[in-house]
PDB file with one MODEL, atoms N, CA, C and O in Angstrom:
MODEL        1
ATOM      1  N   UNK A   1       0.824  -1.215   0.000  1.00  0.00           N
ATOM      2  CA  UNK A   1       0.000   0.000   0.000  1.00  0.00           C
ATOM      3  C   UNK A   1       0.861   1.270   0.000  1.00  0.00           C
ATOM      4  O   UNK A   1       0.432   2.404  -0.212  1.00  0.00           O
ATOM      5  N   UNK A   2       2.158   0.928   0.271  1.00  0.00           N
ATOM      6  CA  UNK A   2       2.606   2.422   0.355  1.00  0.00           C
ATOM      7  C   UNK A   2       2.789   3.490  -1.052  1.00  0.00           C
ATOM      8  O   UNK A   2       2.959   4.709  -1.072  1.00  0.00           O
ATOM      9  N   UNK A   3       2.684   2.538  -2.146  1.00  0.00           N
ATOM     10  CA  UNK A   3       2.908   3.279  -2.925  1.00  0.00           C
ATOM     11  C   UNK A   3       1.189   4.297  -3.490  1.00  0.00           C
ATOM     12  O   UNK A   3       1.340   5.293  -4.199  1.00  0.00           O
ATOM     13  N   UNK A   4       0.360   4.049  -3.246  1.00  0.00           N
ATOM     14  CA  UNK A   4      -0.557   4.585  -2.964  1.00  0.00           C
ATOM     15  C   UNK A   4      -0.482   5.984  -1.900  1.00  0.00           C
ATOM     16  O   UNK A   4      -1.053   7.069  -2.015  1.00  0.00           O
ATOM     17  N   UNK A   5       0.112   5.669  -1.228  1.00  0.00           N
ATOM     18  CA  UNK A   5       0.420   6.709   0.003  1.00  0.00           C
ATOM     19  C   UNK A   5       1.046   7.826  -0.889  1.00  0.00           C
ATOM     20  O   UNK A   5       0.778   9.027  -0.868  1.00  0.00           O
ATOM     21  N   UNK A   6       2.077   7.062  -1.795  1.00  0.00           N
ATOM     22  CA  UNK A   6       3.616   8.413  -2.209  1.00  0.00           C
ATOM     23  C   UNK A   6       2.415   8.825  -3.604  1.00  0.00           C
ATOM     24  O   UNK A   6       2.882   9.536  -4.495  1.00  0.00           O
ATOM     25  N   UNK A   7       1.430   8.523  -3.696  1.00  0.00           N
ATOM     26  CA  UNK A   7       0.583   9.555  -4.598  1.00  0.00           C
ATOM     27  C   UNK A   7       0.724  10.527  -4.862  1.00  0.00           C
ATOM     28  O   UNK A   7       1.306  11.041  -5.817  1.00  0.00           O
ATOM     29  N   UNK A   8       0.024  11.057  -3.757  1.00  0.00           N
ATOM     30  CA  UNK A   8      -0.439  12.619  -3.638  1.00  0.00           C
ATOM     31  C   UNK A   8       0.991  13.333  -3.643  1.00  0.00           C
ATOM     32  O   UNK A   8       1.071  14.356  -4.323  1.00  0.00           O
ATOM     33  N   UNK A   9       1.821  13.018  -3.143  1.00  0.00           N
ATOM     34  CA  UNK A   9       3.652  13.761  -3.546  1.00  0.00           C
ATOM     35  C   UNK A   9       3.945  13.559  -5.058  1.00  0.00           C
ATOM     36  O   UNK A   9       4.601  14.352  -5.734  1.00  0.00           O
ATOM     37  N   UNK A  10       3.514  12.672  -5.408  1.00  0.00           N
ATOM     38  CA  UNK A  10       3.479  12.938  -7.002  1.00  0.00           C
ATOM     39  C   UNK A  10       2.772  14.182  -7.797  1.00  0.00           C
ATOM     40  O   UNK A  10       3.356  15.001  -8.506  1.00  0.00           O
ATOM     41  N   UNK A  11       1.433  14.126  -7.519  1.00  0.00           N
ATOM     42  CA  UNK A  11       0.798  15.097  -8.074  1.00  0.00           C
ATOM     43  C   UNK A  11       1.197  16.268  -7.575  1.00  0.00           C
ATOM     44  O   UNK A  11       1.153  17.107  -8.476  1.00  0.00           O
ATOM     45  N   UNK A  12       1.655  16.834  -6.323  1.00  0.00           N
ATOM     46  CA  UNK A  12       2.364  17.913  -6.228  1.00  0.00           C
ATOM     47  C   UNK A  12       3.390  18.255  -6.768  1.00  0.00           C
ATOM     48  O   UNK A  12       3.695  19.348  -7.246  1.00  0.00           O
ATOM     49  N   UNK A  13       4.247  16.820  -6.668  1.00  0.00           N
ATOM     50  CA  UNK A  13       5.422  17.614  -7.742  1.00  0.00           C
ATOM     51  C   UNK A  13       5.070  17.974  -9.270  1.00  0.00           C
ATOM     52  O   UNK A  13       5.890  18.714  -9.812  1.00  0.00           O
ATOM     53  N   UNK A  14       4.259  17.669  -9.841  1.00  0.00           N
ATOM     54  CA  UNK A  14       3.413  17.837 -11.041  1.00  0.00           C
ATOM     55  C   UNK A  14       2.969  19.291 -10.947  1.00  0.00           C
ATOM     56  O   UNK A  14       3.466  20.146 -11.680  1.00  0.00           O
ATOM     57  N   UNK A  15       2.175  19.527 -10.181  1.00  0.00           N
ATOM     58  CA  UNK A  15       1.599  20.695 -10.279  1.00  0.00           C
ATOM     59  C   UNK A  15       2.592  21.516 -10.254  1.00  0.00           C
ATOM     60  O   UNK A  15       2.512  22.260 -11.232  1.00  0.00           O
ATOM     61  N   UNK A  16       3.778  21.816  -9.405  1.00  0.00           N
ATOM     62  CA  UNK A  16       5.059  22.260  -9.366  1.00  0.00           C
ATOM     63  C   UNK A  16       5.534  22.682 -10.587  1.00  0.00           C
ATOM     64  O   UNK A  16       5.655  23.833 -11.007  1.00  0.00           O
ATOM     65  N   UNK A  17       5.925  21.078 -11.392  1.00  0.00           N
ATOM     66  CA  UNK A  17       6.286  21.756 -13.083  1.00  0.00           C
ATOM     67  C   UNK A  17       5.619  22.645 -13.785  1.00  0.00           C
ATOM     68  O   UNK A  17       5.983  23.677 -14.349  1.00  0.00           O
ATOM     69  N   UNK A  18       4.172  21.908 -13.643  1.00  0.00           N
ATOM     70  CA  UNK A  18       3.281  23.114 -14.324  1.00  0.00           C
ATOM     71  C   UNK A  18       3.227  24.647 -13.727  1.00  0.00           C
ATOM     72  O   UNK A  18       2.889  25.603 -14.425  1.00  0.00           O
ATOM     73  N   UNK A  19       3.567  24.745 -12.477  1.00  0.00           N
ATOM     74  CA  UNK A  19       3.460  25.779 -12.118  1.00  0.00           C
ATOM     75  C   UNK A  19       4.350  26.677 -12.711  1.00  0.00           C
ATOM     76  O   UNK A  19       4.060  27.812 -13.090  1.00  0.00           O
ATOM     77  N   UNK A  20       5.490  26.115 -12.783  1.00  0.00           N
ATOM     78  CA  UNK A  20       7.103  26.778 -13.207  1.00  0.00           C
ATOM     79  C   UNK A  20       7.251  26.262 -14.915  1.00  0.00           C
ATOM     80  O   UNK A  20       8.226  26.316 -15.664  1.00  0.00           O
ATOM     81  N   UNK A  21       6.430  25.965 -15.051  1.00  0.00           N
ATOM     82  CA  UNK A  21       6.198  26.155 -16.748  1.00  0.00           C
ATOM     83  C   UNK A  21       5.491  27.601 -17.458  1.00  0.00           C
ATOM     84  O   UNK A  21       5.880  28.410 -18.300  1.00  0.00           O
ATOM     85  N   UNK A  22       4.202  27.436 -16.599  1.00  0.00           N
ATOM     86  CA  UNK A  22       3.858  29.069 -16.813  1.00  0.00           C
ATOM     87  C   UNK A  22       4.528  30.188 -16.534  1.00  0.00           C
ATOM     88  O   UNK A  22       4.569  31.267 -17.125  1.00  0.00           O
ATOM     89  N   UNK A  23       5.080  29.782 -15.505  1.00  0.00           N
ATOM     90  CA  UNK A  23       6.309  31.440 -15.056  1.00  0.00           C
ATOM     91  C   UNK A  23       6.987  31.487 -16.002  1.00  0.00           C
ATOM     92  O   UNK A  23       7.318  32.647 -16.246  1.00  0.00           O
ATOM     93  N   UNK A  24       7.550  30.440 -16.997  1.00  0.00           N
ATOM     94  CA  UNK A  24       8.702  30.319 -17.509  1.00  0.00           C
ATOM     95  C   UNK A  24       7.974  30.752 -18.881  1.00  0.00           C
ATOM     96  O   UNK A  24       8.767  31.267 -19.670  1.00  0.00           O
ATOM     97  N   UNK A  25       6.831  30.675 -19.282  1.00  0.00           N
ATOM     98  CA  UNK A  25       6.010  31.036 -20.522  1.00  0.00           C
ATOM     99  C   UNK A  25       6.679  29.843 -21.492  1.00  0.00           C
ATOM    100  O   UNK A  25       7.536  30.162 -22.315  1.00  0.00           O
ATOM    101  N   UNK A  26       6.292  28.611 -21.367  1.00  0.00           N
ATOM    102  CA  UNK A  26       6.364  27.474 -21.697  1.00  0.00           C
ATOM    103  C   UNK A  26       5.205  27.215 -22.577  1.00  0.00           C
ATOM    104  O   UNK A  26       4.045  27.373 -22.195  1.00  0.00           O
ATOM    105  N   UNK A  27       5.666  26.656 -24.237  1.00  0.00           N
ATOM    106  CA  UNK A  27       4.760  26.613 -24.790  1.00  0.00           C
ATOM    107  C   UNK A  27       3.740  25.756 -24.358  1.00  0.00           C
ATOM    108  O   UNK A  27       3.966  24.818 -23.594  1.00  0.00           O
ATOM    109  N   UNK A  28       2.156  26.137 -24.991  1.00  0.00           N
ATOM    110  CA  UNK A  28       0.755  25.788 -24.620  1.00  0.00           C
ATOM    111  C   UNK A  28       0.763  24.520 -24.793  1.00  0.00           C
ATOM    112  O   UNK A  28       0.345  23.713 -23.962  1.00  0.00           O
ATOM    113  N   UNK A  29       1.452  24.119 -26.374  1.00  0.00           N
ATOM    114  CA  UNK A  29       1.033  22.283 -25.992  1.00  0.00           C
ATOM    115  C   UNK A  29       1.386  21.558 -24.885  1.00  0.00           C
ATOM    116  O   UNK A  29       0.556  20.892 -24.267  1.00  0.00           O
ATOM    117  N   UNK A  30       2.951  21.648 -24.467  1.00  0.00           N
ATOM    118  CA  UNK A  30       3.486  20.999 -23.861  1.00  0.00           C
ATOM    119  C   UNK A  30       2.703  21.062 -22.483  1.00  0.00           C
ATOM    120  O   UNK A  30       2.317  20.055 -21.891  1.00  0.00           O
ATOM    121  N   UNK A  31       2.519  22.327 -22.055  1.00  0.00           N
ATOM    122  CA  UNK A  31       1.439  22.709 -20.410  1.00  0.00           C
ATOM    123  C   UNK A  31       0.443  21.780 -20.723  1.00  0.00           C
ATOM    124  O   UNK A  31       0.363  20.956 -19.813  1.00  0.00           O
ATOM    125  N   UNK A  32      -0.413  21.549 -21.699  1.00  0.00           N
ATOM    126  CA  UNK A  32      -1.402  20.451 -22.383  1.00  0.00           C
ATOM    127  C   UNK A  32      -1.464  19.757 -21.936  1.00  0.00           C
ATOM    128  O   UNK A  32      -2.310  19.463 -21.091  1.00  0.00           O
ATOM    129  N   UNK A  33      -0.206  18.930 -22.468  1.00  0.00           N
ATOM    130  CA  UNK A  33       0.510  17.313 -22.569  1.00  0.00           C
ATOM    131  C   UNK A  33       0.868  16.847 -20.892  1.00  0.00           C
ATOM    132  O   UNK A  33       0.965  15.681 -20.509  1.00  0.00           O
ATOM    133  N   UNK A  34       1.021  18.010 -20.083  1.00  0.00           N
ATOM    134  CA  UNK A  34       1.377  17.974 -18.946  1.00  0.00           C
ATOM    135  C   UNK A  34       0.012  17.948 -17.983  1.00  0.00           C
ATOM    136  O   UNK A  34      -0.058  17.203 -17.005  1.00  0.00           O
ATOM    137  N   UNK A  35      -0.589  18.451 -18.204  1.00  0.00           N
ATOM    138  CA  UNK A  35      -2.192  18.568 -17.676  1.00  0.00           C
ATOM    139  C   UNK A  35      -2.923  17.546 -17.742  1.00  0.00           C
ATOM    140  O   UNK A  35      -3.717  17.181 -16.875  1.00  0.00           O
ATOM    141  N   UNK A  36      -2.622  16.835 -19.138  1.00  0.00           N
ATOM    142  CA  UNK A  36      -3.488  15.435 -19.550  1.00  0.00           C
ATOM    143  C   UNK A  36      -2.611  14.292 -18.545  1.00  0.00           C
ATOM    144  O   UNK A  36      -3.064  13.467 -17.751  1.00  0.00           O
ATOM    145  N   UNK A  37      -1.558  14.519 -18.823  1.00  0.00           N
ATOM    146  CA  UNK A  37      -0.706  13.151 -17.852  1.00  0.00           C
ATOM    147  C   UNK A  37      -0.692  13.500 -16.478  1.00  0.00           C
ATOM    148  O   UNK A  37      -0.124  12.613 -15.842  1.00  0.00           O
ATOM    149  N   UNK A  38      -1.188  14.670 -15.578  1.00  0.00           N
ATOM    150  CA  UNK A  38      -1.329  14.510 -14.438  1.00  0.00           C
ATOM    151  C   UNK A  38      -2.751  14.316 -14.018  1.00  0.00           C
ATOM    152  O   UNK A  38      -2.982  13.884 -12.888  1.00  0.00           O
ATOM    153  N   UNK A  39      -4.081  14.712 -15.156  1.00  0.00           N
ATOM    154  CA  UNK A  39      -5.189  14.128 -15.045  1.00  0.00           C
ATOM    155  C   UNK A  39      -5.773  12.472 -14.561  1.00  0.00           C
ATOM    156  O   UNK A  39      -6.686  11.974 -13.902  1.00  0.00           O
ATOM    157  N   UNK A  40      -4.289  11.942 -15.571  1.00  0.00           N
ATOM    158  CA  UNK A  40      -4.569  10.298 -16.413  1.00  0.00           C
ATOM    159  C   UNK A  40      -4.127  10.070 -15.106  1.00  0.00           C
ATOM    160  O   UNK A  40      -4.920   9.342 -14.508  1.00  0.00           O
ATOM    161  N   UNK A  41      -3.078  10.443 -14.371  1.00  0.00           N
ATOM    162  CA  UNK A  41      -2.453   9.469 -13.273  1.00  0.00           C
ATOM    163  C   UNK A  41      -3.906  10.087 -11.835  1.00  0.00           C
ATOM    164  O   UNK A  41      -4.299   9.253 -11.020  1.00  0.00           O
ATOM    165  N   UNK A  42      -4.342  11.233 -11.812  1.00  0.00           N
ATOM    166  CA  UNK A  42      -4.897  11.203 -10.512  1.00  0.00           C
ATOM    167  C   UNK A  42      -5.791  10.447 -11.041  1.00  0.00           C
ATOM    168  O   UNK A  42      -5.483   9.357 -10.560  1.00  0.00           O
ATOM    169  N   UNK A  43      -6.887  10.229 -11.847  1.00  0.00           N
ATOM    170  CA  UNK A  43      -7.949   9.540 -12.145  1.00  0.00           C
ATOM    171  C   UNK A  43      -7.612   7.587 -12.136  1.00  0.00           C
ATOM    172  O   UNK A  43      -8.370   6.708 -11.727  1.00  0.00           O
ATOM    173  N   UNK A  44      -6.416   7.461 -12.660  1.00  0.00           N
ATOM    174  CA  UNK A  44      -5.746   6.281 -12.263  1.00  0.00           C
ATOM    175  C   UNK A  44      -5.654   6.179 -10.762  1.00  0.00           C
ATOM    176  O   UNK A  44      -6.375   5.283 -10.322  1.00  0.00           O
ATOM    177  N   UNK A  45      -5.019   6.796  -9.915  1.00  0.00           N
ATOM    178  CA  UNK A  45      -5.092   6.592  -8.366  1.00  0.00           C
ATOM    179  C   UNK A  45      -6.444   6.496  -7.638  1.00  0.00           C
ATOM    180  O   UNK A  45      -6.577   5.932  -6.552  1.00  0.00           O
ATOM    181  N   UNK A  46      -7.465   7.109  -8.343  1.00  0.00           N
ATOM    182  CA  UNK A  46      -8.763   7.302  -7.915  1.00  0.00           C
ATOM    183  C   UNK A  46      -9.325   6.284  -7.833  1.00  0.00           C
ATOM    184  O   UNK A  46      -9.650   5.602  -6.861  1.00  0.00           O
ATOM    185  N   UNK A  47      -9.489   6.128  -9.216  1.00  0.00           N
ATOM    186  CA  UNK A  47      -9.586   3.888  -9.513  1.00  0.00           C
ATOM    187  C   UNK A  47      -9.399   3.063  -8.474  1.00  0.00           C
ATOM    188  O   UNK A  47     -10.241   2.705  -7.650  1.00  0.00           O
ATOM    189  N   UNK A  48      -7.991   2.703  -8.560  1.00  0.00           N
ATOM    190  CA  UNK A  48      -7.202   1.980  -7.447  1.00  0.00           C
ATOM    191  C   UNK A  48      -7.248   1.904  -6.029  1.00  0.00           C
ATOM    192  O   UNK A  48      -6.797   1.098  -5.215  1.00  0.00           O
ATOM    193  N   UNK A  49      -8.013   3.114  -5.931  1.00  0.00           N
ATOM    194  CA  UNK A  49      -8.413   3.153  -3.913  1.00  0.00           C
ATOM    195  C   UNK A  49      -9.590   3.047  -3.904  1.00  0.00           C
ATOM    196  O   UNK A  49      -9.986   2.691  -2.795  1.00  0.00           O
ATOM    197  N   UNK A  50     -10.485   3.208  -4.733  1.00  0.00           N
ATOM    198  CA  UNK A  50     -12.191   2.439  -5.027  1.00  0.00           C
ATOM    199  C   UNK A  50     -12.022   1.491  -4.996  1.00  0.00           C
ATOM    200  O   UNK A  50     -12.586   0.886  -4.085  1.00  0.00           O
ATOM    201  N   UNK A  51     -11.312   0.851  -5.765  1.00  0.00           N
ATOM    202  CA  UNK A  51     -11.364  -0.935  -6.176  1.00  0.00           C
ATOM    203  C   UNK A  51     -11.192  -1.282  -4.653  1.00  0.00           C
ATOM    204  O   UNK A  51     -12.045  -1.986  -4.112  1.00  0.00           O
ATOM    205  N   UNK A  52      -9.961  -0.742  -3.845  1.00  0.00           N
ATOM    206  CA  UNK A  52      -9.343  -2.042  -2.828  1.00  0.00           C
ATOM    207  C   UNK A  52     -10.347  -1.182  -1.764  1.00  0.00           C
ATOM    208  O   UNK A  52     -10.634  -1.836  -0.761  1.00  0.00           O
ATOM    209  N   UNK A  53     -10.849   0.002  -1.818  1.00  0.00           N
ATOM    210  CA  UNK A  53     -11.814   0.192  -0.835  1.00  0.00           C
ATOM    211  C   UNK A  53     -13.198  -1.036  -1.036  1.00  0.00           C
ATOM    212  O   UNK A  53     -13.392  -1.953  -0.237  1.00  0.00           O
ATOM    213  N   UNK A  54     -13.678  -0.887  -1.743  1.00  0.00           N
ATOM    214  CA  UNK A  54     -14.681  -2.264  -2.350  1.00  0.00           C
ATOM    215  C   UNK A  54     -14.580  -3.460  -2.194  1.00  0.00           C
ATOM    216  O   UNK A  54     -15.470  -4.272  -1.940  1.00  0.00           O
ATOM    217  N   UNK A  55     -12.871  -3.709  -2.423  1.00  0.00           N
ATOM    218  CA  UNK A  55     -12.784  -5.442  -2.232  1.00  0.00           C
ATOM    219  C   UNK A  55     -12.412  -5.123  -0.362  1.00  0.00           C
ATOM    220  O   UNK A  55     -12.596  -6.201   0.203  1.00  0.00           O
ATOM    221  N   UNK A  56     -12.170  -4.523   0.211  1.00  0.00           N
ATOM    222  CA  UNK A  56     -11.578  -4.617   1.536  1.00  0.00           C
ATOM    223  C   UNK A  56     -13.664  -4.775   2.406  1.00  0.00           C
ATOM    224  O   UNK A  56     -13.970  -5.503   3.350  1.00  0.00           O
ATOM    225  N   UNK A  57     -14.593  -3.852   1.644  1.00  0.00           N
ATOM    226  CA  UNK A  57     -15.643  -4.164   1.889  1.00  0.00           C
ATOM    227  C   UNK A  57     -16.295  -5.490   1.591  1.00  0.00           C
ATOM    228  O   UNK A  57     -16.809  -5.988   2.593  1.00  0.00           O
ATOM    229  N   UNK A  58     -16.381  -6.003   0.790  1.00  0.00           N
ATOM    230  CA  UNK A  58     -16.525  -7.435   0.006  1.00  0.00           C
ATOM    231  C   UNK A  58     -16.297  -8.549   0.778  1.00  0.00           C
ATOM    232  O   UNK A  58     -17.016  -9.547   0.719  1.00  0.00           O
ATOM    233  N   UNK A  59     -14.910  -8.392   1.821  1.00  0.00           N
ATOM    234  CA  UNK A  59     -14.636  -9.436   2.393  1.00  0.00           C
ATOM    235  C   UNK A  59     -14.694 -10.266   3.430  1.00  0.00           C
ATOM    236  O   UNK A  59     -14.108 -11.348   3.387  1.00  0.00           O
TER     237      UNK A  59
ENDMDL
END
C-alpha cells in the first residue's frame, strides 16, 4: 500500500512543473501534454483506492 500513500507527492510535484512552466512562458502544448498526464495518473489513483476500498468491503 505504500505506494498509494507516495501519490499525492506525485501530483504535487506535477503541479510544481506546471506551475514553473507558466512562469517560464512554456509553450501551450506541452502545459497540455502535462495537464493530460497529471489528469490520467490522478484519475488512475482514484480507480485503485475504489477498487481495494470495495474489495476490503466485500470481504
Amino acid at each position: 500500500m505504500r505506494e498509494f500513500n507516495m501519490a499525492p507527492d506525485t501530483v504535487k510535484i506535477e503541479l510544481r512543473i506546471i506551475a514553473c512552466g507558466l512562469l517560464m512562458k512554456e509553450p501551450a502544448h506541452r502545459y497540455f501534454t502535462k495537464v493530460i498526464k497529471l489528469v490520467i495518473v490522478a484519475l488512475n489513483n482514484i480507480c485503485i483506492k475504489t477498487q481495494f476500498s470495495l474489495l476490503s468491503i466485500y470481504k
